[in-house]
C-alpha positions as CSV (number, residue, x, y, z in Angstrom):
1,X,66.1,14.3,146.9
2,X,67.8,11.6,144.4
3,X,71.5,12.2,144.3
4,X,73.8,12.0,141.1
5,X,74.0,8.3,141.7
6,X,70.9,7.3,141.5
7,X,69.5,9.7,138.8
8,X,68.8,9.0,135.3
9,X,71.3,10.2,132.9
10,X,69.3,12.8,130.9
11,X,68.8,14.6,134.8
12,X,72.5,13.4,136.0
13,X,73.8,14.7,133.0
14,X,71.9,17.8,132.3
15,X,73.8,21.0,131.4
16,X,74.4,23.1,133.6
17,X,75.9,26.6,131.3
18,X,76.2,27.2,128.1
19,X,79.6,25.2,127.5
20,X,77.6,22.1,128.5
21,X,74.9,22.3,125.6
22,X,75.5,20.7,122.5
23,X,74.9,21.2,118.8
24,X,73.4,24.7,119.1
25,X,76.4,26.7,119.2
26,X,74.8,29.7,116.7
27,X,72.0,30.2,118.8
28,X,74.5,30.2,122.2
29,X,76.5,32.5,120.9
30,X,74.0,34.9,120.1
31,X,71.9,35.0,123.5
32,X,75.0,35.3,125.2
33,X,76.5,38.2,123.6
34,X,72.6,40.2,123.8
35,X,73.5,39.4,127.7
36,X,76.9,40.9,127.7
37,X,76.0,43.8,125.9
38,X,72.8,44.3,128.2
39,X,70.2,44.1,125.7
40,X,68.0,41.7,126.8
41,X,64.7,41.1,124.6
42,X,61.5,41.3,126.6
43,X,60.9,37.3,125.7
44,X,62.3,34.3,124.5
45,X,60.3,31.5,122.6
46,X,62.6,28.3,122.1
47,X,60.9,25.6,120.0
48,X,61.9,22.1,118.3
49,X,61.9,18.4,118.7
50,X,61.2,16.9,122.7
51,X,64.7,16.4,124.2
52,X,67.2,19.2,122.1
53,X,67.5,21.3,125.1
54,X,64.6,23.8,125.5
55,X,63.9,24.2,128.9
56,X,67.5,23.0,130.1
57,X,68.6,26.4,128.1
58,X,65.5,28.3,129.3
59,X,67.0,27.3,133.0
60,X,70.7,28.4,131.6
61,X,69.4,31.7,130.4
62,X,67.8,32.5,133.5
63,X,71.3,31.8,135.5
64,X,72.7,34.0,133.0
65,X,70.8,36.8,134.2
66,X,71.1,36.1,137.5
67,X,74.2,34.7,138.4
68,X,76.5,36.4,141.1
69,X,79.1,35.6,139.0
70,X,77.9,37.5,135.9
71,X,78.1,35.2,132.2
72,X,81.5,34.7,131.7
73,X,81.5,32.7,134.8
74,X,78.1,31.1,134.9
75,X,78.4,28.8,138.3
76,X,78.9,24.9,137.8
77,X,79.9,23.3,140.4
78,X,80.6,25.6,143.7
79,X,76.9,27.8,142.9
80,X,76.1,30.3,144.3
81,X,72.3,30.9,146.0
82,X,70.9,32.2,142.2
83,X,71.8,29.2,140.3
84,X,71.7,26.5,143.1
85,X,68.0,27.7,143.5
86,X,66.9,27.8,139.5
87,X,68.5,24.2,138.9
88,X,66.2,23.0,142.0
89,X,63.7,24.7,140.2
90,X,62.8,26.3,143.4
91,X,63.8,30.0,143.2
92,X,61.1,32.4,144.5
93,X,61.8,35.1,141.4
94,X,62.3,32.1,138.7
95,X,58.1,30.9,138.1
96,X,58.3,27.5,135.9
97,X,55.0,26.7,134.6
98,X,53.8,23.9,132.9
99,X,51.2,25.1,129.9
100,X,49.4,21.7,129.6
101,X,48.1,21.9,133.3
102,X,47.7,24.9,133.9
103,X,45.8,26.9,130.5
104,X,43.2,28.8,131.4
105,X,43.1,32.5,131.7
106,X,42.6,32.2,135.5
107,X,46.5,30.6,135.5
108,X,47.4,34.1,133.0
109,X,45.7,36.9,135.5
110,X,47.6,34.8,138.5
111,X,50.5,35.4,136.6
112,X,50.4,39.1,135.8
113,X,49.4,40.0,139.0
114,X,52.4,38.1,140.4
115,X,54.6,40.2,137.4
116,X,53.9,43.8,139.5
117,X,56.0,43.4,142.1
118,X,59.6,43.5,141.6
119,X,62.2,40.6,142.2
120,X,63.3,39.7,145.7
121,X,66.9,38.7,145.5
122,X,67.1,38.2,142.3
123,X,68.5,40.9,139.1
124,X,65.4,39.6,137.3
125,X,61.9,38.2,138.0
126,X,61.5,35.0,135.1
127,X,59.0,33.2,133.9
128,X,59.5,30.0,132.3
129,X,56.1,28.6,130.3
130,X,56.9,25.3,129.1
131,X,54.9,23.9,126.4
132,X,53.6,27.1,125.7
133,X,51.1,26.1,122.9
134,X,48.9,24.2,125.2
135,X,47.5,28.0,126.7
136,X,44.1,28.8,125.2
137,X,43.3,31.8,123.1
138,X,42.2,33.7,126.1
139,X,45.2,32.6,127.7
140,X,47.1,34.3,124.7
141,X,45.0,37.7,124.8
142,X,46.0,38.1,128.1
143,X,49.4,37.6,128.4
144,X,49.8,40.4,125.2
145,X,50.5,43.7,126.7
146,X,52.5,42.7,129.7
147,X,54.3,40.8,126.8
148,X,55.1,43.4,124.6
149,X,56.1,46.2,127.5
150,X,56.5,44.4,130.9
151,X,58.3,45.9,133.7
152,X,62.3,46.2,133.2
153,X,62.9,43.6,136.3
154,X,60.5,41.0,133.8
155,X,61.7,38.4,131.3
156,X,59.4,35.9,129.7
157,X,61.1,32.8,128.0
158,X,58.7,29.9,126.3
159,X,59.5,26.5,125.2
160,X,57.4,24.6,122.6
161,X,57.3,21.8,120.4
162,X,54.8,23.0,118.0
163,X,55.4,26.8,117.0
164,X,52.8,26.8,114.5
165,X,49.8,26.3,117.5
166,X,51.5,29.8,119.0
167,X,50.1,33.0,117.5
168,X,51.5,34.8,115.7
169,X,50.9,38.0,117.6
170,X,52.9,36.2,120.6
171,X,55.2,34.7,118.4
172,X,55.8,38.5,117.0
173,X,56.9,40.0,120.4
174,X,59.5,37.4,121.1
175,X,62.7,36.6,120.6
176,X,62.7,33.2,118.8
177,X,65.1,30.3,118.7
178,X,64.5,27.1,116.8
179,X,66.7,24.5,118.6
180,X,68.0,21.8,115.8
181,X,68.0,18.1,115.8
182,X,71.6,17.2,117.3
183,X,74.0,15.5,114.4
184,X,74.7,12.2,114.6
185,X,78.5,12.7,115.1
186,X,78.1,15.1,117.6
187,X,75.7,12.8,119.6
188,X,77.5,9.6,118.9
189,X,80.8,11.5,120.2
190,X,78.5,12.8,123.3
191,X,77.5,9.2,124.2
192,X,80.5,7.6,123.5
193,X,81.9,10.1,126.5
194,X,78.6,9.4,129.1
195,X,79.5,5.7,128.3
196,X,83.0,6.0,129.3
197,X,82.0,7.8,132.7
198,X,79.5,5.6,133.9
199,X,82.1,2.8,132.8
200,X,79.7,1.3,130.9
201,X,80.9,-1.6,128.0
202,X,79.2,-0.3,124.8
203,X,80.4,-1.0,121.3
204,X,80.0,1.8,118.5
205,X,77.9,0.1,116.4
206,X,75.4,-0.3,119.4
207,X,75.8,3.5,120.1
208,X,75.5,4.1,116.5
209,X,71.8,1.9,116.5
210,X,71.1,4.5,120.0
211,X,71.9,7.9,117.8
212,X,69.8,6.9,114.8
213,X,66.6,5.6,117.1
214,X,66.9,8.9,119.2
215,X,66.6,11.0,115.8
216,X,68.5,13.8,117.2
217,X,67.0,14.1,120.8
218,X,69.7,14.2,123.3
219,X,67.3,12.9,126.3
220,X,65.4,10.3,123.9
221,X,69.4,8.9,123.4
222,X,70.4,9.1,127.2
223,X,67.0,6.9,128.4
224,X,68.4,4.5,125.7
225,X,71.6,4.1,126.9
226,X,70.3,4.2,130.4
227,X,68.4,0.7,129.5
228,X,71.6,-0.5,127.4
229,X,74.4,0.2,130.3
230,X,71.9,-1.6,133.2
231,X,71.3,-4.2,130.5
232,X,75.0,-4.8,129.7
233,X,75.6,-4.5,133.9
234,X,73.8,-7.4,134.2
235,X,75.0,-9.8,131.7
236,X,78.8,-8.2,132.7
237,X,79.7,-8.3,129.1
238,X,79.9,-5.6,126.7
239,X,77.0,-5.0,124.6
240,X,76.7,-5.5,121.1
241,X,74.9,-4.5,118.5
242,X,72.7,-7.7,118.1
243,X,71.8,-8.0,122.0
244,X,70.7,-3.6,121.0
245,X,68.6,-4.9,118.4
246,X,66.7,-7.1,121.0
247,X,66.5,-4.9,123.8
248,X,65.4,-2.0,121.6
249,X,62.9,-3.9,118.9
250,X,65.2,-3.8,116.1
251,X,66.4,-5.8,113.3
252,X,69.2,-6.5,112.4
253,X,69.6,-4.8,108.3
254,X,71.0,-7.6,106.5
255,X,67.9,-9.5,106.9
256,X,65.9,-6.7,105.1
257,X,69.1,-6.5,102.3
258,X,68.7,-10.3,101.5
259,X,65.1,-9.4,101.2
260,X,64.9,-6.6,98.7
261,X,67.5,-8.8,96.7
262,X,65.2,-11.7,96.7
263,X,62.6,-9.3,95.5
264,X,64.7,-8.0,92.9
265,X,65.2,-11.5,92.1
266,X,61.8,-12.6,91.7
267,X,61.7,-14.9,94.1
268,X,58.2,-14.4,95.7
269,X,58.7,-17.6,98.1
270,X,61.8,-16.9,99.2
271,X,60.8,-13.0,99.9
272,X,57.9,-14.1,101.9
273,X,59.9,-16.5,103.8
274,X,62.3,-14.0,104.9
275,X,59.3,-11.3,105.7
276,X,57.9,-13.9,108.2
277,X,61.6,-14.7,109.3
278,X,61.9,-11.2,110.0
279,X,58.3,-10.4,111.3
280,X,59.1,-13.4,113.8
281,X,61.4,-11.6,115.8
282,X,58.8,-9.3,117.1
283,X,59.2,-6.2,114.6
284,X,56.4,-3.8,114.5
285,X,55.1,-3.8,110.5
286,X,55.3,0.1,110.6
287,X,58.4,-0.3,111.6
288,X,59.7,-3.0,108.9
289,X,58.2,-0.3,106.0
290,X,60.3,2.5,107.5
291,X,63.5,0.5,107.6
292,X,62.5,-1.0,103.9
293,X,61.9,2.7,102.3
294,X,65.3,4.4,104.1
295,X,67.0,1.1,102.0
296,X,65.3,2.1,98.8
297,X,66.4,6.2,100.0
298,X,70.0,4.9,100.2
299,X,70.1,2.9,97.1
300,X,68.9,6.0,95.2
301,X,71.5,8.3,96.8
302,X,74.5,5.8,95.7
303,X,72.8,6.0,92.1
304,X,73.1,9.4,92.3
305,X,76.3,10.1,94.5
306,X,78.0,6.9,93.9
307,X,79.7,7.3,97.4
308,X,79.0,5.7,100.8
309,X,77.0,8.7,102.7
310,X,77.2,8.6,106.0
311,X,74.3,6.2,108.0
312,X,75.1,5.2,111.4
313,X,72.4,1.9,110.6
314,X,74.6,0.1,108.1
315,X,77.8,-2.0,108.2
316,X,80.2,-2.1,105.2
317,X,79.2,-5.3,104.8
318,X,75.5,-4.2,104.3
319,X,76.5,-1.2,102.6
320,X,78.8,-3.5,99.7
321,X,75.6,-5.9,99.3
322,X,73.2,-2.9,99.1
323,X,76.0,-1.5,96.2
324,X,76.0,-4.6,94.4
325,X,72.1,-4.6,94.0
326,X,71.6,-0.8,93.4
327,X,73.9,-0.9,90.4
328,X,71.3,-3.6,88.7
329,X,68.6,-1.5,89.5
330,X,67.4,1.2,87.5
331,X,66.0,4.7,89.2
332,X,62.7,4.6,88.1
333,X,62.1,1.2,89.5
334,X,63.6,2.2,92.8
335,X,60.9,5.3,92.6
336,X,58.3,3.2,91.9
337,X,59.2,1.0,95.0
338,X,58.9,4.4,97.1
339,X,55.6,5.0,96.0
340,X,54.1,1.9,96.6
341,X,56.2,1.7,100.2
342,X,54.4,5.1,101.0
343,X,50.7,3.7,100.0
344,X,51.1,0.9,102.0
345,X,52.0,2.7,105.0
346,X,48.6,4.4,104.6
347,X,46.7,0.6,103.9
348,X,48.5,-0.4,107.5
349,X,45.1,1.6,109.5
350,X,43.1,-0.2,106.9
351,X,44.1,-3.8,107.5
352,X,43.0,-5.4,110.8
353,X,46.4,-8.4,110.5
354,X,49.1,-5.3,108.9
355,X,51.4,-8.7,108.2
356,X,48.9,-9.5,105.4
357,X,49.1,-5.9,104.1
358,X,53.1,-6.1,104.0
359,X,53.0,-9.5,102.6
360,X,50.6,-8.2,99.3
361,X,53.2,-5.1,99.5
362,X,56.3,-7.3,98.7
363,X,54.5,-9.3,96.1
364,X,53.3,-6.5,93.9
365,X,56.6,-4.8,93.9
366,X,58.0,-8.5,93.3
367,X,55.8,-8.1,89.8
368,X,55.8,-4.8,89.2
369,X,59.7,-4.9,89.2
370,X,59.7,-6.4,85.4
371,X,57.1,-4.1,84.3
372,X,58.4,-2.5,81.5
373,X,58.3,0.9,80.4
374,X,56.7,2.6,77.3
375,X,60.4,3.1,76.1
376,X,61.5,-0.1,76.1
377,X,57.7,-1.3,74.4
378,X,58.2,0.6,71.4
379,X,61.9,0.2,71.0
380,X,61.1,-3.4,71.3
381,X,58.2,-3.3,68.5
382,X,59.5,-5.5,65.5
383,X,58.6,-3.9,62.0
384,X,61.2,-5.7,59.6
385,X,58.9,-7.8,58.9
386,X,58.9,-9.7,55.5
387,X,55.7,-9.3,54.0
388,X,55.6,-5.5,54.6
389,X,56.2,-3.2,51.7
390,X,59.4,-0.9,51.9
391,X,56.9,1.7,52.0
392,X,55.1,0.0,54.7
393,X,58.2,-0.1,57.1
394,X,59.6,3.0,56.2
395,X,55.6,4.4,57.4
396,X,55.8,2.3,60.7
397,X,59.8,3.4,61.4
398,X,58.8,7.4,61.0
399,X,55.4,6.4,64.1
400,X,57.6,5.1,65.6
401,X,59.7,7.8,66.3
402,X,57.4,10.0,66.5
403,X,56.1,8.3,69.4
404,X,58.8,8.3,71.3
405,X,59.3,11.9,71.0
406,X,55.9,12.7,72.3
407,X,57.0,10.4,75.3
408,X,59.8,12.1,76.0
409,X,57.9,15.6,75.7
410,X,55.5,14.4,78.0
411,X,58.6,13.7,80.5
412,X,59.5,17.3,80.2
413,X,55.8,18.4,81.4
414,X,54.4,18.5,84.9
415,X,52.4,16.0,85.8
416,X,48.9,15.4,87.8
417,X,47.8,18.6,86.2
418,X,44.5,19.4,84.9
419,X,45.5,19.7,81.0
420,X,44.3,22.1,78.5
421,X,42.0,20.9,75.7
422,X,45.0,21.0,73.6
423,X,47.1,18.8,75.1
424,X,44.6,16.4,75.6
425,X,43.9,16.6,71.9
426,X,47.6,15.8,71.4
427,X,47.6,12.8,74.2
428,X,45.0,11.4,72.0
429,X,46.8,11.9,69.3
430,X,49.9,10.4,71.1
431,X,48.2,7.1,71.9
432,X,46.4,6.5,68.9
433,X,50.1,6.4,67.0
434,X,51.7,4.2,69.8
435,X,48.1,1.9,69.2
436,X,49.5,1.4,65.7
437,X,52.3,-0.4,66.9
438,X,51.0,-2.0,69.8
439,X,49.1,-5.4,68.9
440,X,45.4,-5.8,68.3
441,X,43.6,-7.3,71.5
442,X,39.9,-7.5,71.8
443,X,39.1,-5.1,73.7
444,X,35.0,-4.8,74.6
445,X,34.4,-1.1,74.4
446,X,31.0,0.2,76.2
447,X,29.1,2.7,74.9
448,X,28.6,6.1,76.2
449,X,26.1,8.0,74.2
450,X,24.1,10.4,77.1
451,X,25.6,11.3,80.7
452,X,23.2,9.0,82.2
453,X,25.5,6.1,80.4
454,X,28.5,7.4,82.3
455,X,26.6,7.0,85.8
456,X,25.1,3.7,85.4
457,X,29.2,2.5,83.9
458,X,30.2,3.5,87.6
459,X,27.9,1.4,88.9
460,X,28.5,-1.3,86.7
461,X,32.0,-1.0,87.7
462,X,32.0,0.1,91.3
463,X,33.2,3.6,90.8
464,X,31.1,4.5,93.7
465,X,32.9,8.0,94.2
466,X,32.8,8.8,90.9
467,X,29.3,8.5,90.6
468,X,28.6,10.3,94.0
469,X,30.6,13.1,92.2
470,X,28.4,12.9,88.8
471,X,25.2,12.8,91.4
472,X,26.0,15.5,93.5
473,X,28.8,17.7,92.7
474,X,28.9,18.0,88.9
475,X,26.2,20.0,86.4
476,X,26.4,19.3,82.8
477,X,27.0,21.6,80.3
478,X,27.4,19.7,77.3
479,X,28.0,16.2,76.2
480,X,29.7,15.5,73.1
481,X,31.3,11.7,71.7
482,X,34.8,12.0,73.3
483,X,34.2,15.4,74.9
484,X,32.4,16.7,78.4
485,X,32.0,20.2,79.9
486,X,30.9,20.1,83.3
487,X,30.3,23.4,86.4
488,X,31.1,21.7,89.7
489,X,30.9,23.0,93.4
490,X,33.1,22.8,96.2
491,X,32.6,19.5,97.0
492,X,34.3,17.9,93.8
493,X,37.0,15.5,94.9
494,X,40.3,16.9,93.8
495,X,41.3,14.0,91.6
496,X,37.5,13.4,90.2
497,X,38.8,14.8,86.2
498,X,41.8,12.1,86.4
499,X,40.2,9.6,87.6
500,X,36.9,10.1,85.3
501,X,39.3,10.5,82.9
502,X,41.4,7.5,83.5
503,X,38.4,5.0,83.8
504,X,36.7,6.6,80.4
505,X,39.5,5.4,78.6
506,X,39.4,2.2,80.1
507,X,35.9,1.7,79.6
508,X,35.5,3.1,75.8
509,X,39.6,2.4,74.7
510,X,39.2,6.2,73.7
511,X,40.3,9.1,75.3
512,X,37.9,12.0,76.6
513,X,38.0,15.6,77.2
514,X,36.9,16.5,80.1
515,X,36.2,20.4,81.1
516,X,35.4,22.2,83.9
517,X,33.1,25.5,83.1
518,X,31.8,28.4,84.9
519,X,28.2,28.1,83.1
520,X,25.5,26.6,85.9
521,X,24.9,23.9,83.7
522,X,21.5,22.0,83.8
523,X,20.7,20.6,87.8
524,X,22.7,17.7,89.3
525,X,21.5,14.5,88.3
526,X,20.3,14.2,92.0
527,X,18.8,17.5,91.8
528,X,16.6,16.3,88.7
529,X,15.5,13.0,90.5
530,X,14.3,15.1,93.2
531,X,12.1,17.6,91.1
532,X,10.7,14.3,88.7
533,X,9.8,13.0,92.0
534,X,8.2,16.2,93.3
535,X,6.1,15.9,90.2
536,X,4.9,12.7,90.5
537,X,3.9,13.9,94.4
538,X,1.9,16.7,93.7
539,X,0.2,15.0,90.7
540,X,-0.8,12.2,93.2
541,X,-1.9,14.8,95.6
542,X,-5.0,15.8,93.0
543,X,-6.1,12.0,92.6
544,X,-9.4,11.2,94.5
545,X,-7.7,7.9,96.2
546,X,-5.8,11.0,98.3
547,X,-8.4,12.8,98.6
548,X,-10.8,9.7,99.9
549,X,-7.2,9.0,102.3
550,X,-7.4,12.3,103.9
551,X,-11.3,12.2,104.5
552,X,-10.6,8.9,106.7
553,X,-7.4,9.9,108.0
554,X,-6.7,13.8,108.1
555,X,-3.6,13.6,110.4
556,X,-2.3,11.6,107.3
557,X,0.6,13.6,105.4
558,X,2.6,12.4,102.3
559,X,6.0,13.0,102.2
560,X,8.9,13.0,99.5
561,X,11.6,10.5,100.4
562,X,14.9,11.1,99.1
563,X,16.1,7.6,97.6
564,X,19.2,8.9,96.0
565,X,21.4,6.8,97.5
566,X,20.6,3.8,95.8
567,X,21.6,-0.2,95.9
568,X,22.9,-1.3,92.8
């Protein structure tokens, strides 16, 4: 058996009673004092993130229980047979089981069986079921009535990562605990101590990088300062926090500052130079975009807070730069950067070289950052103009305020909603007074006069899930100029009325109303190719050439294709 020495610190340092754990002190508390006052719950389920401390306090509660010394003095050093034998993990009334090898039923009935016969030494027979979720539904069914009234001697206690795969009819009979991500103070404090006793030379900053890889996992932090303290052993000089960028695959921030400033800038050769700088060293693309949105996060908050919030990734150095350019920046751009950051996360699985994808990334946002908004278009629209009447101006003034109050109303409604024929009437209302300021461009409007125009457009223009959806999922009920009232079934794609929407407007320049009834409509469009072509097969079936066919060849049988899915 490995000795202290040679163990890794999340085992060396595991905890040992309830004064070891950290960061859950509610949920200590409470079991404790259910022990003390001897009422015990049939089971326990403790779920969170890997590495908070659920099966280390399943361990802790079963020492409780069982410990010679009673709970307030929960063996720790000198232990006695009980807790000697549960930290071992070879106790012959404390049963650890591991859910993900052992699921089946078969494992359950073992189990059961084992649960009639009372303890041997110990106050209380255990059983520990780690990763609990991985037992099948069987599994589940079976464990359900020794669950809910086992023997007195019995105590179940589960640990899971995913509560939501348990159900709820187990989840109902236990005793639940949700073990929290450990705060970054807390941990930082917690590592700064296991770095002092394994003498190790670690500076804060270094630490800090460890707490906010480990995202609140106590044992995800102690394997990283396991590799930092044999690392830093080896060179015999304290470790920094650019030698914990290398060893851990990160970069250092003010790389990815002077990036979003060059962007900000406009500077598309000098961001793409420093995204290739930075890509150089080795960092993971998925990695880059998660670093690049908590930046655009942060500069939002000190919009909003104006005050440094707490980040164990940034310096004050970093934190004074990423000031400076936040307080040039307005929110909606810094929004708008969050979108797109999140889109392109989802293009990464697209992409075979993700570089490429990041690189597009930074030049869109590089020209989407002077886009300006409706606002500022209209404010900017210049009407004094000389050879306009003072009846004229005074006509284009009152538009344009009307205008922007519209905008500013739709501000105040939600968006991505399907709207009601009367607020599309007064969109298109809307946008046909802001057209009156905007100038005249030559715009080529296509004509959609029937809904078979509307198809062959998506074709024309590549809209191939839109026209999937007119095919297959849509019935019309009317067709009007500017207005159509469609049944659908429940295949529709959720966004098929804005996007219709959207690209009928750019197609026509005029906005449409588009309505979903619950009339059946007249067939699909691929419904009525379907019966034209059944038509044309049974008429060909009463020619004499078929006839003549079928003489020659009677195993002979004509068939209807289905050629809906056409090339255009």
């Amino acid at each position: 058996m490995l000795n202290n020495e040679t163990k890794v610190l999340a085992l060396k340092y595991r905890p040992k009673t309830f004064a070891d754990l950290i960061g859950q002190e509610t949920m200590v508390e409470t079991i404790a004092n259910s022990i003390k006052m001897n009422q015990v719950p049939n089971a326990y389920l403790f779920s969170g993130i890997r590495g908070v401390g659920k099966t280390t306090m399943a361990r802790i509660v079963a020492k409780a229980l069982n410990c010679k010394k009673g709970i307030e003095n929960i063996c720790q050093n000198e232990m006695c047979e009980h807790c000697s034998a549960i930290s071992s993990s070879n106790h012959i009334d404390i049963l650890e089981m591991d859910a993900a090898s052992k699921t089946g039923i078969d494992d359950v009935r073992d189990l059961i069986e084992f649960s009639r016969y009372g303890p041997s030494t110990a106050k209380f027979k255990i059983f520990i079921i780690d990763e609990v979720h991985m037992l099948s539904k069987q599994a589940f069914n079976g464990l359900l009535k020794t669950l809910e009234e086992p023997p007195s001697y019995l105590k179940f206690i589960f640990a899971t990562t995913e509560i939501k795969k348990i159900p709820i009819t187990v989840v109902s009979r236990c005793q639940r605990f949700d073990l929290s991500r450990i705060n970054s103070d807390l941990l930082l404090k917690f590592l700064k101590k296991i770095s002092f006793l394994e003498n190790g030379k670690i500076s804060e900053d270094a630490l800090k990088l460890i707490v906010k890889i480990s995202e609140g996992s106590v044992r995800d932090s102690l394997s990283l300062l396991d590799r930092a303290l044999i690392t830093q052993k080896i060179e015999n000089n304290e470790l920094d926090l650019n030698l914990a960028q290398k060893i851990f695959g990160y970069f250092d921030k003010s790389h990815l500052i002077e990036l979003i400033k060059l962007i900000f800038e406009g500077k598309e050769d000098g961001a793409l130079m420093k995204f290739r700088e930075i890509s150089d060293l080795g960092v993971d693309p998925k990695v880059f975009l998660n670093d690049f949105l908590e930046i655009i996060y942060f500069m939002k908050n000190l919009k909003i807070f104006d005050k440094n919030e707490k980040n164990f990734s940034l310096s004050d150095s970093q934190f004074n730069a990423i000031k400076q350019i936040s307080d040039k920046v307005d929110t909606e751009t810094l929004i708008m950067f969050w979108q797109f950051g999140i889109k392109s996360l989802e293009e990464l699985n697209i992409v075979s070289n993700q570089n490429l994808s990041i690189e597009m990334f930074l030049i869109r946002l590089i020209h989407l950052r002077k886009m300006p908004n409706l606002e500022k278009l209209i404010e900017n629209i210049e009407i004094n103009d000389d050879e306009k009447t003072s009846t004229e101006i005074e006509k284009l003034t009152t538009i344009k305020k009307e205008a922007k109050d519209e905008i500013m109303q739709k501000k105040e409604q939600p968006k991505d909603q399907i709207k009601t024929v009367v607020q599309e009437k007064n969109e298109i209302l809307s946008n046909q007074k802001i057209s009156k300021l905007s100038p005249k461009k030559d715009i080529s409007k296509e004509i959609v006069s029937c809904f078979e125009d509307l198809i062959f457009l998506c074709s024309k223009y590549k809209e191939m899930q839109l026209k999937y959806d007119l095919e297959k999922n849509v019935r019309l009920v009317k067709f009007l100029s500017g207005q159509i009232e469609l049944s659908f079934n429940e295949n529709l794609d959720k966004d098929f009325i804005k996007n219709l929407s959207k690209k009928l407007f750019d197609w026509t320049n005029t906005r449409w109303i588009i309505t979903l009834s619950k009339e059946k409509g007249q067939p699909t469009h691929q419904e009525a190719k379907l019966e034209k072509k059944q038509s044309e097969l049974n008429a060909l079936i009463k020619t004499s050439v078929y006839k003549k066919t079928i003489e020659i060849f009677p195993d002979a049988e004509l068939i209807l294709t289905d050629n809906s899915e056409e090339i255009e």
